[in-house]
C-alpha positions as CSV (number, residue, x, y, z in Angstrom):
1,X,34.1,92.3,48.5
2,X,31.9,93.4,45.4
3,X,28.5,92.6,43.5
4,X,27.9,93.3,40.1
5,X,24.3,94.3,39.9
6,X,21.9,94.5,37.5
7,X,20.1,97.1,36.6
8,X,16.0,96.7,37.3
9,X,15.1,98.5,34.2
10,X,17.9,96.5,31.7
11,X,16.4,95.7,28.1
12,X,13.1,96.8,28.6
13,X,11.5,98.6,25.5
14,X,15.2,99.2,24.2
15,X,14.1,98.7,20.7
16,X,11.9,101.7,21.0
17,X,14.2,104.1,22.8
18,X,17.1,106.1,20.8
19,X,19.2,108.9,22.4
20,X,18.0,111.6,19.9
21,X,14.5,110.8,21.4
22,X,15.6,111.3,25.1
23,X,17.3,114.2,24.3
24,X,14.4,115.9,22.7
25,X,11.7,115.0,25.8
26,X,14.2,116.4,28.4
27,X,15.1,119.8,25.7
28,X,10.7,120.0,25.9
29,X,10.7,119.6,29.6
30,X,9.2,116.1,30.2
31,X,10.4,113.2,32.8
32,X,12.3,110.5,31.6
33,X,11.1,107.0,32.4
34,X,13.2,104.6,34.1
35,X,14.1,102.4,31.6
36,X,14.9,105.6,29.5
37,X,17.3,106.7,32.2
38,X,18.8,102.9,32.1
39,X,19.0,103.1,28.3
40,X,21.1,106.3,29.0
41,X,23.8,105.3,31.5
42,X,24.4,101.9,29.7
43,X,24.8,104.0,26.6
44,X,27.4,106.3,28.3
45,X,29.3,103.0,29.8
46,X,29.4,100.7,26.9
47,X,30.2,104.0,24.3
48,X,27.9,103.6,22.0
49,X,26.7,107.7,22.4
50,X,28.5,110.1,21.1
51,X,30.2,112.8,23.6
52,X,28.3,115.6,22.1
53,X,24.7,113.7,22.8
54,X,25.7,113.2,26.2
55,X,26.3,117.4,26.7
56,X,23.2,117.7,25.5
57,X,21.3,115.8,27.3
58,X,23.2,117.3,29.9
59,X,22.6,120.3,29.5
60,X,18.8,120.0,29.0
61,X,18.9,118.1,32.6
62,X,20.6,121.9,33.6
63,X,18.0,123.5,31.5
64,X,14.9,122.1,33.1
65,X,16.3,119.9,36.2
66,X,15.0,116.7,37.1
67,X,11.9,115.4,39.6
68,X,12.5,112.9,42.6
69,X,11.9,109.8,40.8
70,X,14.2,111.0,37.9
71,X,16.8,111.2,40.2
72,X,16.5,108.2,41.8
73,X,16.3,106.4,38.5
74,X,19.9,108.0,37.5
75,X,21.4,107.6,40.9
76,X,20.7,103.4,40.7
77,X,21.3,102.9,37.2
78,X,25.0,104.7,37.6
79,X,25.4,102.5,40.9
80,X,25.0,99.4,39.0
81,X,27.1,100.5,35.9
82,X,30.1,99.0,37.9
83,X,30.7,97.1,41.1
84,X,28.7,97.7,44.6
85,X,30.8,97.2,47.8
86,X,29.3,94.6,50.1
87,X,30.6,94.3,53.3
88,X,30.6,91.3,56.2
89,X,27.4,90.5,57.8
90,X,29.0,91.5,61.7
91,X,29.6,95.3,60.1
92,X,25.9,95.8,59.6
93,X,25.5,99.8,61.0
94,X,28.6,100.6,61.6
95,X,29.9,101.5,58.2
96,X,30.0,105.0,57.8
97,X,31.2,108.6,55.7
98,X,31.3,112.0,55.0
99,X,31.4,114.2,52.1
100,X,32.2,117.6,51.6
101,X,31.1,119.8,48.3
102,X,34.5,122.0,48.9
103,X,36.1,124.3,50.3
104,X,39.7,126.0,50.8
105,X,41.5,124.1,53.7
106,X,38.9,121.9,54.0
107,X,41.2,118.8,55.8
108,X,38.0,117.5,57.8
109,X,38.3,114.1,56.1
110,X,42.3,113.3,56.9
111,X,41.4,113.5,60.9
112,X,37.7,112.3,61.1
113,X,38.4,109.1,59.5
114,X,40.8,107.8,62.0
115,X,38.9,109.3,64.7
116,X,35.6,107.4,63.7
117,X,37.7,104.2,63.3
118,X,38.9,104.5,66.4
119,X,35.4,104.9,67.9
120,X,34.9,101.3,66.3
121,X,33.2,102.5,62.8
122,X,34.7,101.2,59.5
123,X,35.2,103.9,57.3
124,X,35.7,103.5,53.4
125,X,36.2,107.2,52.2
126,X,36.2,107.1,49.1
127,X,37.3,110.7,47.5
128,X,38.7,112.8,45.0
129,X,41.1,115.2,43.3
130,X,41.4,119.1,43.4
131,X,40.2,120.7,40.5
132,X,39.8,124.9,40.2
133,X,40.2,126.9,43.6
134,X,39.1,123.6,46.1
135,X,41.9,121.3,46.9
136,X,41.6,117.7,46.9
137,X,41.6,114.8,49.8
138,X,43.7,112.5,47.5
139,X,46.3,115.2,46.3
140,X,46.7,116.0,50.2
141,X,47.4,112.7,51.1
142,X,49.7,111.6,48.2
143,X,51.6,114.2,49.8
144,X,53.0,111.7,52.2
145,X,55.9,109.8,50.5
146,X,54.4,106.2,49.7
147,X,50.9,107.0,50.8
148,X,48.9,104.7,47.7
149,X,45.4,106.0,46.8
150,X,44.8,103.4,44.5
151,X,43.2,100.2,45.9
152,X,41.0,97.2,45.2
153,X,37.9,96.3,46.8
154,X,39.5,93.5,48.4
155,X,42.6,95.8,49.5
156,X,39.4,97.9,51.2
157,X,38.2,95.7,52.5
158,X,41.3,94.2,54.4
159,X,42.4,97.6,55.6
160,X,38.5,98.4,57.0
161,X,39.4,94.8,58.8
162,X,42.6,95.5,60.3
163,X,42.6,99.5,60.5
164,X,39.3,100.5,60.3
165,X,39.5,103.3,57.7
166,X,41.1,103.7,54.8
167,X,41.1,107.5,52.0
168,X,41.3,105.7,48.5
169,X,40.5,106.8,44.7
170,X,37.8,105.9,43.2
171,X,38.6,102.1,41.4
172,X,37.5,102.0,37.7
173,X,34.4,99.3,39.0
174,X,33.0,101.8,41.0
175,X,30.3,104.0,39.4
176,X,32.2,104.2,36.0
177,X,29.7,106.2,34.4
178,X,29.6,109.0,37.2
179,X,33.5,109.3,35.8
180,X,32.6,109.4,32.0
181,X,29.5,112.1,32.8
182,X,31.6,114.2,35.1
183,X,34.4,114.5,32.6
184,X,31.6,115.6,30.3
185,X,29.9,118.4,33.2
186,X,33.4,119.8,33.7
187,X,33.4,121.2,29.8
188,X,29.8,121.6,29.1
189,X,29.4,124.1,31.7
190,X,26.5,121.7,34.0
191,X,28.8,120.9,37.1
192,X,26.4,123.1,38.9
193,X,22.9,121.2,38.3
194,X,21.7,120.1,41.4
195,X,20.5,117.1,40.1
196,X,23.8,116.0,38.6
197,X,25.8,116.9,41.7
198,X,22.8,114.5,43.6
199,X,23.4,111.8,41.2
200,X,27.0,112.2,41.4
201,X,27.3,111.9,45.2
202,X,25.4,109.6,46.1
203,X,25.6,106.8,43.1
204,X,28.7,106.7,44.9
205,X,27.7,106.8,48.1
206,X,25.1,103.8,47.4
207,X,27.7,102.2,45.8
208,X,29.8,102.3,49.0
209,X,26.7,100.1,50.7
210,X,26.8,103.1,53.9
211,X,25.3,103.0,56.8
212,X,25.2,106.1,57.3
213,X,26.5,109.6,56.1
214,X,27.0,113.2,56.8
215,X,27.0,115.5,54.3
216,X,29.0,119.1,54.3
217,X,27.3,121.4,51.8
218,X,29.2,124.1,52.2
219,X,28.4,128.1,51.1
220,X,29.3,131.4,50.9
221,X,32.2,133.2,48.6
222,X,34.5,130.5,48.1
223,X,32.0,127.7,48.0
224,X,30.5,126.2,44.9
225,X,27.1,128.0,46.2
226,X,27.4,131.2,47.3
227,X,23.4,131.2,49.2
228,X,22.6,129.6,51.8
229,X,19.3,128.6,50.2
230,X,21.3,126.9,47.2
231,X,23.0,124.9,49.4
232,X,20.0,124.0,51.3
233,X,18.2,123.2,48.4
234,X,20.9,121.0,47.4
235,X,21.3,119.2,50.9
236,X,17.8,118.5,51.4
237,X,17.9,116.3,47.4
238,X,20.9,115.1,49.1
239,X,19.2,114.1,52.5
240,X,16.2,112.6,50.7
241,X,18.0,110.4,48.3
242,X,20.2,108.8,51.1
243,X,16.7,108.1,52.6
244,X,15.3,106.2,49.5
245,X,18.7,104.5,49.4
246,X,18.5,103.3,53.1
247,X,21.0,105.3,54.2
248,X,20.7,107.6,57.2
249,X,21.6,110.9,55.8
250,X,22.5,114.5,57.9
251,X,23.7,117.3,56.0
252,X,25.0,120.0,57.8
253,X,25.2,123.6,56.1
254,X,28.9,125.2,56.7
255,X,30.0,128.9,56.1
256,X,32.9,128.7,53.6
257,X,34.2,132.4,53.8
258,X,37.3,132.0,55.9
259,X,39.7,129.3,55.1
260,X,39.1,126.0,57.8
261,X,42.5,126.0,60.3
262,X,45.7,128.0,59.4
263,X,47.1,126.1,56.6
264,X,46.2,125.7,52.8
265,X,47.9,123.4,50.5
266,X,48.5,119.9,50.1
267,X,51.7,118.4,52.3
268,X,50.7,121.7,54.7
269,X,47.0,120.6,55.3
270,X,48.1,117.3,56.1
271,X,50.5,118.5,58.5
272,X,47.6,120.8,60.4
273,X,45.8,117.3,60.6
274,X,47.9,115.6,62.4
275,X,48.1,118.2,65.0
276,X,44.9,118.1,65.4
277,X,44.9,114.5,65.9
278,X,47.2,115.1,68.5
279,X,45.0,116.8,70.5
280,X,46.2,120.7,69.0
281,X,45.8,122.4,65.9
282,X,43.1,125.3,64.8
283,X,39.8,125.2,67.3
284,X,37.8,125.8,63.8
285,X,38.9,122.5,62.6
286,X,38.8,120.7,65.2
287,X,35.4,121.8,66.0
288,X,34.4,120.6,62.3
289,X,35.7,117.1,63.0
290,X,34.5,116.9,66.2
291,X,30.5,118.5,65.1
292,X,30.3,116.0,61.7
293,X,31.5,112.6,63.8
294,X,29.2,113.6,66.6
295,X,26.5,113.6,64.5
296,X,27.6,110.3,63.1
297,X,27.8,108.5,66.2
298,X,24.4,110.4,66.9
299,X,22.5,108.5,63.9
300,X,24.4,105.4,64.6
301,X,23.4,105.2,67.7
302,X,26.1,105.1,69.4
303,X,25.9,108.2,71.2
304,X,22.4,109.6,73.1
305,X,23.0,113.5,72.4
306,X,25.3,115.3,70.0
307,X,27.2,116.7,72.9
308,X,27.9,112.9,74.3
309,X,29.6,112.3,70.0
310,X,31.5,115.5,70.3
311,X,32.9,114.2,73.4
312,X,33.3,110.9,72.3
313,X,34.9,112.1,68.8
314,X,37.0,114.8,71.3
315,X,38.6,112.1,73.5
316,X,40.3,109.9,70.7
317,X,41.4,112.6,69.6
318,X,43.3,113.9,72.7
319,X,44.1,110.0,73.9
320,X,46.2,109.8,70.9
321,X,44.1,106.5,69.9
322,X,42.5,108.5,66.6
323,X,46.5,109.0,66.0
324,X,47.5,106.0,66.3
325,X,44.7,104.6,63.5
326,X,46.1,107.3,61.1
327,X,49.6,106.0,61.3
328,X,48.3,102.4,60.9
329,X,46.3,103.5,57.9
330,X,50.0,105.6,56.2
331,X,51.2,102.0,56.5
332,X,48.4,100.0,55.3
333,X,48.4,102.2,52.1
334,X,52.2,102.0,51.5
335,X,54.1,104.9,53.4
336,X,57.3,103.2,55.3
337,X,57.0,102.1,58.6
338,X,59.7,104.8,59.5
339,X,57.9,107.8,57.9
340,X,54.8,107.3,59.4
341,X,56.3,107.0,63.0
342,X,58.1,110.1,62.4
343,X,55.1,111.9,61.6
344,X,52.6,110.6,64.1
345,X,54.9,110.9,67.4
346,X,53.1,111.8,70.2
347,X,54.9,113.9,72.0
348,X,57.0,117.0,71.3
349,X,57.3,118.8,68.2
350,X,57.6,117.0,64.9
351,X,59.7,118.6,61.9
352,X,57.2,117.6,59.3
353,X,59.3,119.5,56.5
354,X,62.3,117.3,57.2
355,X,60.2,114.0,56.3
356,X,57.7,115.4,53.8
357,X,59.8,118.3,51.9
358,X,59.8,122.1,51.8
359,X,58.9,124.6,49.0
360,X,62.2,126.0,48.2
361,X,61.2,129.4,49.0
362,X,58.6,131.1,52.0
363,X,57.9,134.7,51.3
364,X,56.0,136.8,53.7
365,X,53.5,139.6,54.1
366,X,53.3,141.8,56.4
367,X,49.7,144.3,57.7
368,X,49.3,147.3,56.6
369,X,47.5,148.7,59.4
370,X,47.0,148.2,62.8
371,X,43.7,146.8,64.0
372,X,41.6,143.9,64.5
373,X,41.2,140.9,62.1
374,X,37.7,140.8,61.3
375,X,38.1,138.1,58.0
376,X,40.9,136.8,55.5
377,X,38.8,135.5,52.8
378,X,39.3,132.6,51.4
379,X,39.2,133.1,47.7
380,X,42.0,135.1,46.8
381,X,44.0,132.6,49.0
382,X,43.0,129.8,47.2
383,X,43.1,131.4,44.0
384,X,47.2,132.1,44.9
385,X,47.6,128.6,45.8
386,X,46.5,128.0,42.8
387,X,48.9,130.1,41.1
388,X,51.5,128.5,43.1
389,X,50.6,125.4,41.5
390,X,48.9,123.4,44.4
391,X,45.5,123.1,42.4
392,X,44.9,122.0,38.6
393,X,43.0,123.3,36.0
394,X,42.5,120.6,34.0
395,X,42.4,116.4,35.3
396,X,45.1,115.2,35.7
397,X,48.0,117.9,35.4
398,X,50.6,117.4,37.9
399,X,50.6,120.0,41.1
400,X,53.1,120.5,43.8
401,X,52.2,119.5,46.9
402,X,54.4,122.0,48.7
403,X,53.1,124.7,48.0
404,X,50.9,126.5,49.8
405,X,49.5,129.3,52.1
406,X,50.0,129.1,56.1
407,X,47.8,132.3,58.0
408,X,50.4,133.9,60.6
409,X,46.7,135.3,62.6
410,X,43.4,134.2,63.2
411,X,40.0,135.9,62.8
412,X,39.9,138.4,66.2
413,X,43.4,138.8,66.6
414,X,44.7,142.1,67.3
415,X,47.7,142.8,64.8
416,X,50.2,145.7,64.7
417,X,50.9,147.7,60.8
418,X,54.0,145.9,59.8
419,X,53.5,142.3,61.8
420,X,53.7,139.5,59.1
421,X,50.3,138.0,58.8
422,X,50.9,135.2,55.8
423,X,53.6,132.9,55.2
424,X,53.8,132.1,51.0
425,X,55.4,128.6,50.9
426,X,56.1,129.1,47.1
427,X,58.1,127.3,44.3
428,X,59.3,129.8,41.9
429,X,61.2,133.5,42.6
430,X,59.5,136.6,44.4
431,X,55.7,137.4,44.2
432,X,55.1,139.8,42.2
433,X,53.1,143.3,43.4
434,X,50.1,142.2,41.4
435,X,50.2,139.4,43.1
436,X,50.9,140.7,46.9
437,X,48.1,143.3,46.2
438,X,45.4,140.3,45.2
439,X,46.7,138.5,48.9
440,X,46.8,141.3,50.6
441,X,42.9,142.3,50.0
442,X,42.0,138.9,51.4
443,X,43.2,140.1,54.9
444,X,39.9,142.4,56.7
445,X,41.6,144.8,59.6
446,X,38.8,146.6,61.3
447,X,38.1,148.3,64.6
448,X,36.9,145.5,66.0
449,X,33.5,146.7,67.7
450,X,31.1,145.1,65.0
451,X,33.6,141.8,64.8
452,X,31.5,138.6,66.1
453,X,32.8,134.9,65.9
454,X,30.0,132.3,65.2
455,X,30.1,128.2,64.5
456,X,30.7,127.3,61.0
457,X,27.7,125.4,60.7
458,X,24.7,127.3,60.5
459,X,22.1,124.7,59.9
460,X,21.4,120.6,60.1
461,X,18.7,119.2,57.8
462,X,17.6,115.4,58.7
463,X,15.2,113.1,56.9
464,X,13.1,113.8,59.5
465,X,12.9,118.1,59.4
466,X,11.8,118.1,55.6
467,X,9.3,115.1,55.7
């Protein structure tokens, strides 16, 4: 179902505002009132501003940031520029999601939705496309011959009833002006203000009418923030807003150096996911998926300890019951009945290229040096995958979803000079050196006597530990 709302500040003093105005108090440094916020966002959705206002304003919001209530102000007035999910009375605190800011084989979302639906949680994610080095949920999934992205609220709604979970587009009722002002960050340099990326998240998020969410801010060299105090800066703003919203809100702070599993690229990622919904796949991912739906289960609830969520997320997983709810959501959102049964058998080895294609050529690369695998950095990978043609530059350019990178070693693995390490699943003829030079100084061969693994996640921030 949907609401339209109202916004709480509409037609108050508009006669007296004018976007020239607005501009100027943020340029000099001063808060915008509510209703000058309001007289914003409904200027953005009905089109009466012109583009170049709106980077301005934009870009005085970069300039000099926003305060709490600003924020707050933005984050309803964008929520109410289109249609707010409402949801029946009987799913009262069990509605639930998780967003990432990006990362390079970040597939978290393909096998923790299905897992928390089939841990009894209804699980409307909501997400988006790829755009520069980070690959996107939706790309991966339209991977899957058939698999539809584009659904109504109704259609939600009817596949929360019957599945449990559902990864959709965003519809054109939901937060339309978070689309218009992102459109506008992307080429007015501003994607980076913390307060845009808050109000950007969780408009949507509100929008979404959650229960609860955890949040994946993730940093480090191929992660939007490369501190770990930007990203905590920008998790705790994300932690209190869910707060004001009524949402329970965890963020969790993730190292994004290393790729996440073995595999990066669209129709590869989504293979990696359902092994590990088959109870197999990379330990790294699976401990991701297991980690964020533990603490889910944790705020719902529904589990007395973390350790009792991880165990609870850990055994759907390995029961083949999370499986089962990702092959009833491939046929809720369109793929064949056939295709998804292929892909989600349970036992023994599936050839996922012979149902969802194969790049027409796989190149690989081999160590130059014998040693010990101390990192493969992500960046470089990405940044070929890219090349390849898995990621976009610009919304909505096509991309090949077979593309893509698959690692042949894992951190601490001891390699021999001459092993392959990388597998380049590529479209057009050979890799050029250039290119072989750039992949190969992603791959870290050391002694080994320094080399340390260590949990992704480095740090959880509550409502509670920044009150």
């Amino acid at each position: 179902m949907e609401t339209q709302m109202n916004s709480p500040f509409m037609d108050t003093q508009k006669e007296e505002l004018s976007i020239p105005r607005l501009i100027r108090r943020k340029r000099d440094g001063e808060e915008l009132q509510g209703e000058e916020i309001c007289y914003f966002v409904q200027a953005v959705k009905e089109g009466t501003i012109q583009e170049s206002q709106i980077g301005a304003l934009l870009m005085a919001i970069w300039q000099h940031g926003m305060e709490q209530q600003e924020i707050l102000a933005m984050i309803k007035e964008m929520m109410v520029s289109g249609t707010v999910l409402q949801w029946p009375k009987e799913w009262c605190g069990i509605v639930v999601d998780k967003h990432s800011t990006g990362g390079v084989g970040d597939k978290v979302s393909l096998p923790l939705a299905p897992a928390l639906a089939a841990c009894g949680y209804k699980v409307p994610m909501i997400s988006g496309r790829g755009l520069a080095h980070t690959g996107g949920t939706l790309d991966k999934m339209e991977s899957v011959p058939g698999f539809n992205v584009d659904q109504s609220p109704e259609q939600i709604t009817q596949m929360l009833e019957d599945v449990g979970c559902c990864i959709v587009g965003q519809a054109d009722s939901l937060v339309p002006a978070d689309k218009i002002l992102y459109a506008i960050r992307d080429i007015t340099s501003t994607v980076d203000s913390l307060p845009l990326i808050t109000a950007s998240i969780m408009s949507k998020k509100g929008a979404e009418s959650l229960s609860a969410l955890i949040l994946d801010v993730k940093y480090g060299s191929a992660a939007l923030y490369k501190s770990i105090e930007s990203a905590r800066e920008l998790a705790h703003s994300l932690v209190r807003v869910g707060k004001h919203l009524g949402i329970c809100t965890t963020a969790v702070l993730s190292k994004m150096d290393n790729p996440i599993g073995q595999n990066i690229g669209n129709s590869l990622e989504v293979m990696e996911s359902i092994e590990c919904l088959k109870g197999r796949g990379p330990a790294d991912l699976r401990g991701l998926v297991t980690s964020l739906g533990a603490h889910l289960l944790y705020m719902c609830r529904k589990a007395d300890t973390l350790q009792s969520g991880m165990e609870q997320i850990g055994r759907v997983l390995d029961n083949g019951t999370a499986l089962l709810k990702f092959q009833a959501m491939l046929e809720a959102q369109g793929v064949q009945a056939g295709i998804a049964r292929s892909l989600c058998q349970g036992n023994g080895d599936v050839d996922y290229f012979r149902v969802m294609g194969r790049a027409q050529h796989q190149e690989e690369l081999r160590a130059e040096k014998e040693g010990v695998v101390e990192a493969i950095w992500a960046m470089p990978l990405a940044e070929m995958c890219h090349e390849l043609g898995a990621g976009r530059t610009k919304a909505g350019t096509p991309i090949n979803h077979r593309v893509g990178i698959e690692l042949l070693v894992s951190l601490g693995d001891h390699v021999q000079k001459g092993s392959p390490w990388i597998r380049v699943h590529r479209g057009f003829p050979a890799l050029t050196d250039n290119q072989k030079s750039h992949l190969q100084e992603a791959l870290v061969i050391g002694n080994g006597k320094n080399f340390t693994t260590c949990s992704r996640i480095s740090e959880v921030i509550t409502s509670e530990s920044i009150e």
